[in-house]
OpenMM code with the backbone's topology and positions (N, CA, C; nanometers):
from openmm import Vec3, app, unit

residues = "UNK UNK UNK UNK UNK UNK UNK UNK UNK UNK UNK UNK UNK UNK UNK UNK UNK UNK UNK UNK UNK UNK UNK UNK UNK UNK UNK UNK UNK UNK UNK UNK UNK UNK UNK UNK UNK UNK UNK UNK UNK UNK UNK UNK UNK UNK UNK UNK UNK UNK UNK UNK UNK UNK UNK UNK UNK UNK UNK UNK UNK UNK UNK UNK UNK UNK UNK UNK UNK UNK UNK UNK UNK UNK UNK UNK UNK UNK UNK UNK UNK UNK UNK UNK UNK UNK UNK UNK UNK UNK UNK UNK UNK UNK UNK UNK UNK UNK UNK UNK UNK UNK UNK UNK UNK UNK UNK UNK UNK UNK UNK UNK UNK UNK UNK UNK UNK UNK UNK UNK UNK UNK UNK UNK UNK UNK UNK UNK UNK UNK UNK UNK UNK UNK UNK UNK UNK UNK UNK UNK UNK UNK UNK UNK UNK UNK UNK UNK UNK UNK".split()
positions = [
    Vec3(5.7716, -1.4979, 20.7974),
    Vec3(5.9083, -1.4603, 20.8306),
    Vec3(5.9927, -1.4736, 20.7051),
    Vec3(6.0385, -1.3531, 20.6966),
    Vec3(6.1793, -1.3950, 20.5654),
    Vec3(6.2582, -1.4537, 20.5560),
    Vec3(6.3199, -1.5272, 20.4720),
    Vec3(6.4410, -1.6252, 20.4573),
    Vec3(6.5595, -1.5278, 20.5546),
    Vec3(6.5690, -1.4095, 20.5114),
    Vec3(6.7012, -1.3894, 20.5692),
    Vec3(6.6930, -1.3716, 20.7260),
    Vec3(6.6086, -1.3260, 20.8163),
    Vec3(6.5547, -1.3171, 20.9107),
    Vec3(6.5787, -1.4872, 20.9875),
    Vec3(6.5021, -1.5362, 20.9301),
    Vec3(6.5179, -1.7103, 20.9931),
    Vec3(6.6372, -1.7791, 20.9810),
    Vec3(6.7606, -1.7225, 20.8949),
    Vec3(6.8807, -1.7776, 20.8691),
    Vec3(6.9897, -1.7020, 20.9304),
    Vec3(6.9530, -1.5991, 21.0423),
    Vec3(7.0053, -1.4931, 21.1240),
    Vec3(6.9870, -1.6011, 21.2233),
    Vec3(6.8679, -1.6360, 21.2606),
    Vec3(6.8288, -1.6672, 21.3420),
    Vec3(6.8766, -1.8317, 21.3680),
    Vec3(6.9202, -1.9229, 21.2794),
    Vec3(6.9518, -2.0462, 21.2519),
    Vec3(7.0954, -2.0756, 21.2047),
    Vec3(7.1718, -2.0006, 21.1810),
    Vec3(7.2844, -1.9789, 21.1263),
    Vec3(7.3599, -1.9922, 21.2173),
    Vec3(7.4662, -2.0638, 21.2175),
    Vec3(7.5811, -2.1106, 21.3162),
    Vec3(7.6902, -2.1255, 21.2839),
    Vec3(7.7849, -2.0642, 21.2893),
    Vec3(7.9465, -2.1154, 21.2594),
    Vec3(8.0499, -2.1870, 21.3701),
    Vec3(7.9524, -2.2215, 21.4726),
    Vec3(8.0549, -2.2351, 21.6149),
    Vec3(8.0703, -2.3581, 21.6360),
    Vec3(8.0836, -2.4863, 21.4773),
    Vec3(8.1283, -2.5934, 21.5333),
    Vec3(8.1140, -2.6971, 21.6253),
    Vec3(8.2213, -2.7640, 21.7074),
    Vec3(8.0971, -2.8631, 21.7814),
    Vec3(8.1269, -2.8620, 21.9079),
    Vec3(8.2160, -2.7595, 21.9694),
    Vec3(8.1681, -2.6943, 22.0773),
    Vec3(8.0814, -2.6738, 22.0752),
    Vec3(7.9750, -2.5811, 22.0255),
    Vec3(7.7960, -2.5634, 22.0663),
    Vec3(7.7640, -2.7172, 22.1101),
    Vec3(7.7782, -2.7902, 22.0685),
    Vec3(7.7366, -2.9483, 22.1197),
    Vec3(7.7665, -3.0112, 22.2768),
    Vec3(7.8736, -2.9609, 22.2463),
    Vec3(7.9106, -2.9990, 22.3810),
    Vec3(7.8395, -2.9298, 22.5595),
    Vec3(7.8281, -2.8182, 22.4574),
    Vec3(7.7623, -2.7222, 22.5567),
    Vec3(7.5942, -2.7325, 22.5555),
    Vec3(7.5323, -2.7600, 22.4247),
    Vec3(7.4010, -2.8066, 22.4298),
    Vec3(7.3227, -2.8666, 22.4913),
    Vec3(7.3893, -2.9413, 22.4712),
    Vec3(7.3671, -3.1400, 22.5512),
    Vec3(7.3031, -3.1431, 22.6562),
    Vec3(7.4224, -3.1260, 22.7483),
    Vec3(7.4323, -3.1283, 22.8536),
    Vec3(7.3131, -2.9938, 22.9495),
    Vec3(7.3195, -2.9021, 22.9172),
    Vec3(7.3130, -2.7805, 22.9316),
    Vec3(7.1214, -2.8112, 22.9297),
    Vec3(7.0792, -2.8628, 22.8063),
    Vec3(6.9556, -2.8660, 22.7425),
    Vec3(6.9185, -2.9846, 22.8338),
    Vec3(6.9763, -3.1259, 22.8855),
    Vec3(6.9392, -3.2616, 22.9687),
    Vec3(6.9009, -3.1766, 23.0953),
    Vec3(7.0017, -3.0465, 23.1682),
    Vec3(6.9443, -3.0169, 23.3055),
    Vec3(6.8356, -2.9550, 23.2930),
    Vec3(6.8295, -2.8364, 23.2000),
    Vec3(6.7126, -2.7529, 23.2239),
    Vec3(6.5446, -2.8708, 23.1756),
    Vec3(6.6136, -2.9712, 23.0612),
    Vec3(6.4440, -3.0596, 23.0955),
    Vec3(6.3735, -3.1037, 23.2451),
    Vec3(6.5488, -3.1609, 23.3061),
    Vec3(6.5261, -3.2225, 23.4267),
    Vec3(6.4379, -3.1440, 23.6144),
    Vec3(6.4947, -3.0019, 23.5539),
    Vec3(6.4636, -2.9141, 23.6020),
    Vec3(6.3450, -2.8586, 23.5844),
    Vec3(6.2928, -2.8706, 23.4290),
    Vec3(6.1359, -2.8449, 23.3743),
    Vec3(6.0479, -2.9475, 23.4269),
    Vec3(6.1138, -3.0693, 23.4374),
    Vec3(6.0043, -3.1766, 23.4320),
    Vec3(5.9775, -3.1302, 23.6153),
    Vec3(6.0580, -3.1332, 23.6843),
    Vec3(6.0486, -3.0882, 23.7744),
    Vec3(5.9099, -3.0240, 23.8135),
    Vec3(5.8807, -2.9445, 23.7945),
    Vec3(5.8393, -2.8016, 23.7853),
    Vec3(5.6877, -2.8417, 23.7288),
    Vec3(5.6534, -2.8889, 23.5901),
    Vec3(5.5757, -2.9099, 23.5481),
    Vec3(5.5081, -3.0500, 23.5620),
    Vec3(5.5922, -3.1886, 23.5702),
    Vec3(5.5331, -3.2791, 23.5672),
    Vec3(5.5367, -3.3187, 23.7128),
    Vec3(5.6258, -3.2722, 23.8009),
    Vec3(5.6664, -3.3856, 23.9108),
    Vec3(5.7516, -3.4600, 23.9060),
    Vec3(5.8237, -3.4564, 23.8203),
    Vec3(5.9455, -3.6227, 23.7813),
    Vec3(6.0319, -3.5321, 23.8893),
    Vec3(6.1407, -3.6138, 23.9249),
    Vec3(6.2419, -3.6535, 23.9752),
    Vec3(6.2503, -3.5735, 24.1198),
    Vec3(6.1373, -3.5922, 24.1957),
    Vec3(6.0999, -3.5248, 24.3197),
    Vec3(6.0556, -3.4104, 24.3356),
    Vec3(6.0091, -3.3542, 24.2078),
    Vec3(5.9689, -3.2063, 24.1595),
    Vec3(5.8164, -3.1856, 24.2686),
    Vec3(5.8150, -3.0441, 24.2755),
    Vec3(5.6742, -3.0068, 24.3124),
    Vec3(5.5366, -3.0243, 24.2191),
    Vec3(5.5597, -3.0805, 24.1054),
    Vec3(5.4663, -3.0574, 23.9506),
    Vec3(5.4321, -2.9224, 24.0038),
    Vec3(5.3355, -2.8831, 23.8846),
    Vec3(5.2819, -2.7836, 23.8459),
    Vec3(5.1883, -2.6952, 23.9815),
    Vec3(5.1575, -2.7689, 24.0518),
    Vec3(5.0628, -2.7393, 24.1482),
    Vec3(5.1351, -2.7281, 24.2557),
    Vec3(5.2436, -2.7635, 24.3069),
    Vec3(5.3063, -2.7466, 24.4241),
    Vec3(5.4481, -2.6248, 24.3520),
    Vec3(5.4846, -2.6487, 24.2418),
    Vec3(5.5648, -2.5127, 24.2097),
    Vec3(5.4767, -2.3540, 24.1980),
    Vec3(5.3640, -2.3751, 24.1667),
    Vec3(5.3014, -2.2640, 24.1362),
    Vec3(5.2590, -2.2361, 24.2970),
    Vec3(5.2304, -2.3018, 24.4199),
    Vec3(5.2158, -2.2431, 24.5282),
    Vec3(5.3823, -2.2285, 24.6097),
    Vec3(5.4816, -2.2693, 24.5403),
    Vec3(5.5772, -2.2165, 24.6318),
    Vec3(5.5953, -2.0798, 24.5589),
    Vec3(5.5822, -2.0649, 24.4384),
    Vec3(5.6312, -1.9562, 24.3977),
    Vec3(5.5051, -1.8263, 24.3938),
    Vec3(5.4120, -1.8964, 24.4212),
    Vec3(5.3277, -1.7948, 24.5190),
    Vec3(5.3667, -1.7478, 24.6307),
    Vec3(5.3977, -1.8318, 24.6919),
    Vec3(5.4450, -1.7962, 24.8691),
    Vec3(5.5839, -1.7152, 24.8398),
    Vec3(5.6536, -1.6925, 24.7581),
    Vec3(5.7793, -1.5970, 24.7073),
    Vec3(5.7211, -1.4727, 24.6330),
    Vec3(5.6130, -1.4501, 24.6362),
    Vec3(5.5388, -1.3019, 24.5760),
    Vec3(5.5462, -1.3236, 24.4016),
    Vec3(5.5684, -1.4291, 24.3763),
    Vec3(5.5459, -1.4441, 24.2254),
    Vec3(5.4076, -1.4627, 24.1598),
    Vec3(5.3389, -1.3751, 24.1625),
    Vec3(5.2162, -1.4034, 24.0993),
    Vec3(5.1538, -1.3429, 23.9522),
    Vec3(5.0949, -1.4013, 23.8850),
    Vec3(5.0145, -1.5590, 23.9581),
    Vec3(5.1064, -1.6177, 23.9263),
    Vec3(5.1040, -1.7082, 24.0512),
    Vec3(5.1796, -1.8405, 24.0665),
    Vec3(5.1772, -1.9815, 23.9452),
    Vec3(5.0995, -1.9647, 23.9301),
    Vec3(5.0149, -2.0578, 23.8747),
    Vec3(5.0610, -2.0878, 23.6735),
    Vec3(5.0893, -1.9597, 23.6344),
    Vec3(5.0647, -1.9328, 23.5133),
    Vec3(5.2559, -1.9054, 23.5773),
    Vec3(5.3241, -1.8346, 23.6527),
    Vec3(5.4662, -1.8673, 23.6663),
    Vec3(5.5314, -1.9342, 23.6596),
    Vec3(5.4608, -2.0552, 23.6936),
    Vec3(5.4908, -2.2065, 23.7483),
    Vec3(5.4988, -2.2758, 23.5958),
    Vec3(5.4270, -2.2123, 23.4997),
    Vec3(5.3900, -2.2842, 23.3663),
    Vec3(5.5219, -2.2296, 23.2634),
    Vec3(5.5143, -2.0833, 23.2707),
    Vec3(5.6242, -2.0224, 23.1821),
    Vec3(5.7920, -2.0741, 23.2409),
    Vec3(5.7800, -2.0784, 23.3688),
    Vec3(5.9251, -2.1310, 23.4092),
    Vec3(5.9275, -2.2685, 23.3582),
    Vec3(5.8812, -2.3381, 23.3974),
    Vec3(5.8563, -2.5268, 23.3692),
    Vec3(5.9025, -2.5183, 23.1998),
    Vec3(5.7809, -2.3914, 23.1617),
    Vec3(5.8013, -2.4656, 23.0213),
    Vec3(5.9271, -2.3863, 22.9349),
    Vec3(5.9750, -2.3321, 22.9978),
    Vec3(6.1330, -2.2450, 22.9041),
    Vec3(6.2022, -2.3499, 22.9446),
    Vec3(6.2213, -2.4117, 23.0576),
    Vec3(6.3386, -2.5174, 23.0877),
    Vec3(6.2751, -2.6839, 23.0506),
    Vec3(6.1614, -2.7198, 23.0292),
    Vec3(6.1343, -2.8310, 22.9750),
    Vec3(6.1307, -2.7881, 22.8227),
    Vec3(6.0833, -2.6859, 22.7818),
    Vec3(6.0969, -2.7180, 22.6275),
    Vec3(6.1978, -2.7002, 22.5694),
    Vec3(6.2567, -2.5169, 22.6384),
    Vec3(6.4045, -2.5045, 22.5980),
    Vec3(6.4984, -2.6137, 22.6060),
    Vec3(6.4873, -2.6943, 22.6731),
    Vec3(6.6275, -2.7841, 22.7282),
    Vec3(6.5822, -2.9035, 22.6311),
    Vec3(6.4208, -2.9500, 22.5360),
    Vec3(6.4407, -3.0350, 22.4306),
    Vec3(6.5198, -2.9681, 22.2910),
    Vec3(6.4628, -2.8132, 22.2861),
    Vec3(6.5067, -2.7424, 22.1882),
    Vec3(6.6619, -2.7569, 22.2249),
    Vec3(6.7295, -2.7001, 22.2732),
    Vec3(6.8904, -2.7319, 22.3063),
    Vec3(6.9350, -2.9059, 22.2765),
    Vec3(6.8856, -2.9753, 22.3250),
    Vec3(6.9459, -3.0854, 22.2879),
    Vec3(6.9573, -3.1231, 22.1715),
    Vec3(6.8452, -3.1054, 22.0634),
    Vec3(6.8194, -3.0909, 21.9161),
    Vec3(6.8866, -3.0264, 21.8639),
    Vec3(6.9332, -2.8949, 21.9064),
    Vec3(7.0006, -2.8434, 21.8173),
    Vec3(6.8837, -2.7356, 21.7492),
    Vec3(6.7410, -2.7736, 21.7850),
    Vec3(6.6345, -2.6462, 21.7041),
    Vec3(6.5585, -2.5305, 21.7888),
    Vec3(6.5938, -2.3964, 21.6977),
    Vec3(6.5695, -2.2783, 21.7183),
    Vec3(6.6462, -2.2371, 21.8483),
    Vec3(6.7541, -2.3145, 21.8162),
    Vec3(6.8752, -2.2709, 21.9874),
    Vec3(6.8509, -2.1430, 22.0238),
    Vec3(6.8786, -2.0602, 21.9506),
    Vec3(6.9418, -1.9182, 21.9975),
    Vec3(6.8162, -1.8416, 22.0737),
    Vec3(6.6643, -1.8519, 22.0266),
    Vec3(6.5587, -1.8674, 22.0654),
    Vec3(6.5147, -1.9142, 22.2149),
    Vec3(6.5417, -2.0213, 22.2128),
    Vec3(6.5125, -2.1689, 22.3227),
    Vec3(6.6211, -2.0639, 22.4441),
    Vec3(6.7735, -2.1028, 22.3642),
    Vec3(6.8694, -2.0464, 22.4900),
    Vec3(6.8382, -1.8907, 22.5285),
    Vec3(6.7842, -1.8123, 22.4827),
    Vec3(6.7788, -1.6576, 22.4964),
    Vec3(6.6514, -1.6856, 22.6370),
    Vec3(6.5082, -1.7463, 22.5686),
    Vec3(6.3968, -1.7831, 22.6947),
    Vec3(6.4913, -1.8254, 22.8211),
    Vec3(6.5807, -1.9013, 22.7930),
    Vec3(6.6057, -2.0249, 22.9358),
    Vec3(6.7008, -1.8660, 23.0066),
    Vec3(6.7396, -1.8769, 22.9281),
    Vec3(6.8997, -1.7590, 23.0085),
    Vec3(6.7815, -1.6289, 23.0898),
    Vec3(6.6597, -1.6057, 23.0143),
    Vec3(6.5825, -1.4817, 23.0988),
    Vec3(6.5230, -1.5790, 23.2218),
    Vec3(6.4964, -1.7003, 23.2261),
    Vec3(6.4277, -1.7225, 23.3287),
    Vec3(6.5662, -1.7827, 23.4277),
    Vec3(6.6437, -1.7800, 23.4140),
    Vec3(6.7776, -1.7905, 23.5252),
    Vec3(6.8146, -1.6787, 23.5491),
    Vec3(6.7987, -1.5558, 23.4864),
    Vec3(6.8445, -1.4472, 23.5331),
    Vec3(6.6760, -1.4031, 23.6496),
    Vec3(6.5274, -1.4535, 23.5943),
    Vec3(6.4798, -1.3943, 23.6993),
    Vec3(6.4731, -1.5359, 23.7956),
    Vec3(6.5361, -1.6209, 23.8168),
    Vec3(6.5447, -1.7139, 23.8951),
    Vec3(6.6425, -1.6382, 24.0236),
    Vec3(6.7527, -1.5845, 23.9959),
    Vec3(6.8652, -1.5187, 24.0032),
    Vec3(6.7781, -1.4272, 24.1134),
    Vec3(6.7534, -1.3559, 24.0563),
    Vec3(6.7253, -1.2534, 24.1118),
    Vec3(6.5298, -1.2436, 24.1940),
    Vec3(6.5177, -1.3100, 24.2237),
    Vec3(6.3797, -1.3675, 24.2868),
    Vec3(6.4038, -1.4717, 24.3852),
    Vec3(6.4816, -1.5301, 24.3519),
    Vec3(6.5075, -1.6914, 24.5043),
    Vec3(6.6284, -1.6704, 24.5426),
    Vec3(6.7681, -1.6613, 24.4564),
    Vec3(6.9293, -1.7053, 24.4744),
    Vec3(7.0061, -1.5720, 24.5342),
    Vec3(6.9477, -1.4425, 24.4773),
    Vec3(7.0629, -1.3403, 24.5175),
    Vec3(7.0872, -1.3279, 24.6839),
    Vec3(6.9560, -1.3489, 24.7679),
    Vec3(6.9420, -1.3084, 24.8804),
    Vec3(7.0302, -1.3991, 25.0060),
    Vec3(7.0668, -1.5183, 24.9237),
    Vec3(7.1529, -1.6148, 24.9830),
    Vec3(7.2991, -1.5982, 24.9330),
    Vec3(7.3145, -1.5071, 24.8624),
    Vec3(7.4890, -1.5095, 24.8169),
    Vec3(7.5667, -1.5554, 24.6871),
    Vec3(7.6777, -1.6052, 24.6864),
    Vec3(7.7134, -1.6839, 24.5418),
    Vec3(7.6883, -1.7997, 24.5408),
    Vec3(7.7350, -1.9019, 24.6714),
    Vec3(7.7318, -2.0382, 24.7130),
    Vec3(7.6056, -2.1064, 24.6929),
    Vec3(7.5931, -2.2061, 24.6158),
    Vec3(7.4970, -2.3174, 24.5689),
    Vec3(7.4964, -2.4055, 24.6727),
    Vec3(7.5597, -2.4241, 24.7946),
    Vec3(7.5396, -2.4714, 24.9146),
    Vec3(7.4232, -2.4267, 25.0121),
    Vec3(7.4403, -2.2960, 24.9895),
    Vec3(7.3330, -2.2080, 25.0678),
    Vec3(7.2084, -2.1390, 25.0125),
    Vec3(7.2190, -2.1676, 24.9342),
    Vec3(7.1374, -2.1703, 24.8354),
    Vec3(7.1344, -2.0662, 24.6803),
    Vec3(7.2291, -2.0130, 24.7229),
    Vec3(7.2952, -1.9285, 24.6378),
    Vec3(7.2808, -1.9132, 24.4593),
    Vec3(7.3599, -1.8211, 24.4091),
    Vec3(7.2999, -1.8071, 24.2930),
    Vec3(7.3922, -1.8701, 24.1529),
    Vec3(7.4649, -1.9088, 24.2188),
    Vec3(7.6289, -1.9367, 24.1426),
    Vec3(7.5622, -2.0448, 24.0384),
    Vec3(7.4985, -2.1719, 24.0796),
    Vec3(7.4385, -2.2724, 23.9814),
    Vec3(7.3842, -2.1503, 23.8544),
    Vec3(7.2938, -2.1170, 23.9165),
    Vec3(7.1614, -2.0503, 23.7960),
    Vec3(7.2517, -1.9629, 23.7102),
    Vec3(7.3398, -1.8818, 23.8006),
    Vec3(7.4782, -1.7907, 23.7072),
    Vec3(7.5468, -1.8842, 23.5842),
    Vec3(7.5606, -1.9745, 23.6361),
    Vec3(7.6383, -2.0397, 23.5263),
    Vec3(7.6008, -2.1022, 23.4499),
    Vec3(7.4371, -2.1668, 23.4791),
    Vec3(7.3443, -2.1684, 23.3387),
    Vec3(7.3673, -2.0711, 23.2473),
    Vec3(7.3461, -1.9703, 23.3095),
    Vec3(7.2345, -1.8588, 23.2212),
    Vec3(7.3765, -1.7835, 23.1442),
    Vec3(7.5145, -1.8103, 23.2118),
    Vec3(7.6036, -1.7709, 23.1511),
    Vec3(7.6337, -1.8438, 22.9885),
    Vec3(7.6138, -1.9979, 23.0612),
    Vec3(7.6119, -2.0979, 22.9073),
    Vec3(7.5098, -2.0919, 22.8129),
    Vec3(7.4061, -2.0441, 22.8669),
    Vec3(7.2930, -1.9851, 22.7683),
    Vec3(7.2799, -1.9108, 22.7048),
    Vec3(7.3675, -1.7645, 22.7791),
    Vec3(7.3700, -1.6360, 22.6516),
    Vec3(7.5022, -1.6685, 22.5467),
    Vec3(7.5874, -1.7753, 22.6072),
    Vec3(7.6660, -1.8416, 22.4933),
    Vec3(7.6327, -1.8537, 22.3783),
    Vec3(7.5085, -1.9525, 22.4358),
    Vec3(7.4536, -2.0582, 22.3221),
    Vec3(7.3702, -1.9452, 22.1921),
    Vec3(7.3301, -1.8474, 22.3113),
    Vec3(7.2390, -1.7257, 22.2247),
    Vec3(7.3266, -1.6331, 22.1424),
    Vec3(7.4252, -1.6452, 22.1670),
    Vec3(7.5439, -1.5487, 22.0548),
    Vec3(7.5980, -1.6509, 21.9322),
    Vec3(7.6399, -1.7515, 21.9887),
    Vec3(7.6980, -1.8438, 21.9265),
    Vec3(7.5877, -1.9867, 21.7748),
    Vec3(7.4551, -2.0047, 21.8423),
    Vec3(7.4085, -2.0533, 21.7509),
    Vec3(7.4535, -2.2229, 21.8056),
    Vec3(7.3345, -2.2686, 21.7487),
    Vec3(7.3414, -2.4246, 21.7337),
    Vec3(7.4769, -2.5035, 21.7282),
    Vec3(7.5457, -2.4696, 21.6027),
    Vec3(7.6705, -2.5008, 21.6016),
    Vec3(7.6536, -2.5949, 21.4547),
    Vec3(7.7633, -2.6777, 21.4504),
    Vec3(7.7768, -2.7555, 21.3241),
    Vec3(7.6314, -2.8691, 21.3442),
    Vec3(7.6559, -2.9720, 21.4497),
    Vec3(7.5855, -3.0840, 21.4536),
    Vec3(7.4480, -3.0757, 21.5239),
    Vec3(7.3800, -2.9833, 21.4397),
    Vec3(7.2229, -2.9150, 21.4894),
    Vec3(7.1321, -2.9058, 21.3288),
    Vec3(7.0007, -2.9235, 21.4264),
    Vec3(6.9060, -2.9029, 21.3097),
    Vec3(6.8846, -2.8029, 21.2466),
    Vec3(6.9091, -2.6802, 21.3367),
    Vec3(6.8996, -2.5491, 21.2779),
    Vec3(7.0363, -2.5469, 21.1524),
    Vec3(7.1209, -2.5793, 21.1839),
    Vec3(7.2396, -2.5742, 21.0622),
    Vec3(7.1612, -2.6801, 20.9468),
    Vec3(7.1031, -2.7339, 21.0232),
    Vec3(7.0490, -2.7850, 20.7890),
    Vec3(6.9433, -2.7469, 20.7891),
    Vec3(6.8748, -2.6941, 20.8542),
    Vec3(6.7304, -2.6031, 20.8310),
    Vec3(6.8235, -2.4672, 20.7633),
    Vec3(6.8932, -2.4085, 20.8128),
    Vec3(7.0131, -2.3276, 20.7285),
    Vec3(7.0521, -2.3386, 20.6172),
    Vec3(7.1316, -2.4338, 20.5945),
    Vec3(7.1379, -2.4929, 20.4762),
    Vec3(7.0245, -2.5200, 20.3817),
    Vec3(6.9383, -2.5617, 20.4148),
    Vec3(6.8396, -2.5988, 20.3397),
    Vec3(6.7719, -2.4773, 20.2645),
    Vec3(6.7219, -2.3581, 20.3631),
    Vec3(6.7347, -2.2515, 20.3350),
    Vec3(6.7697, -2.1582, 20.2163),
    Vec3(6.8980, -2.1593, 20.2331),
    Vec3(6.9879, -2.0894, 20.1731),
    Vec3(6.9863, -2.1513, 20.0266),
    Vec3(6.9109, -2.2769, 20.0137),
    Vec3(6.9306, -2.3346, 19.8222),
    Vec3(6.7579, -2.2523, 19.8318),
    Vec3(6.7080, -2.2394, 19.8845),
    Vec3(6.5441, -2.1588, 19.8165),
    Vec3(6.5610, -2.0768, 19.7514),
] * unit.nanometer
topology = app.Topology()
chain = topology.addChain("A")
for resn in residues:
    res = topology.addResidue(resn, chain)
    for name in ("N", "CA", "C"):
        topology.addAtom(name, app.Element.getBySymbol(name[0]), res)
């Protein structure tokens, strides 16, 4: 990959708003990955997400169960770091939009009913994060920096 290519890609001017929005943003989707993949925090792990999302016509389930788990468990370490954001947030924001549109639309806006409004407003803070870049207090900004003296 070329320097200028990877510094497109790592380059941030958006300060420490991106942080604020990172953080937080990057702590749910792990919590939500671990979910999914390990079982933590009342999750189905890997084996009980890949047969619900079988039983929702997502197949294979199995290998679904892995790519979802792992955009929101890895994306959401990448987001908290601050590395290869725009990357990390672009994966997470496609799998809330097909979250969106596979489980949430058929119930409405309301996150009561099961609705799609939560996953909307991820995936809204995600294509943020994907326009906007890491921000000041990220690794990608001194992988940037660093960069840019080669």
């Amino acid at each position: 990959m070329n320097t200028s290519l990877l510094n497109k890609i790592l380059e941030s001017k958006a300060g420490y708003a991106a942080l604020i929005l990172r953080v937080p943003v990057g702590l749910i989707l792990m919590a939500h990955g671990a979910q999914k993949l390990f079982g933590w925090f009342d999750g189905g792990g890997l084996a009980g997400t890949a047969g619900w999302l079988s039983s929702i016509g997502m197949e294979p389930g199995y290998l679904m169960a892995i790519l979802a788990g792992s955009a929101e468990f890895f994306g959401g370490i990448a987001l908290v770091l601050g590395v290869l954001t725009r990357p990390a947030a672009l994966v997470a924001a496609f799998t809330m939009l097909v979250a969106i549109f596979s489980v949430h639309i058929s119930n409405g806006l309301f996150a009561d009913n099961g609705g799609y409004e939560y996953a909307l407003t991820l995936m809204v803070a995600l294509v943020s994060l994907t326009i906007q870049g890491g921000g000041y207090l990220s690794i990608d900004k001194a992988l940037s920096e660093k960069s840019n003296h080669i």
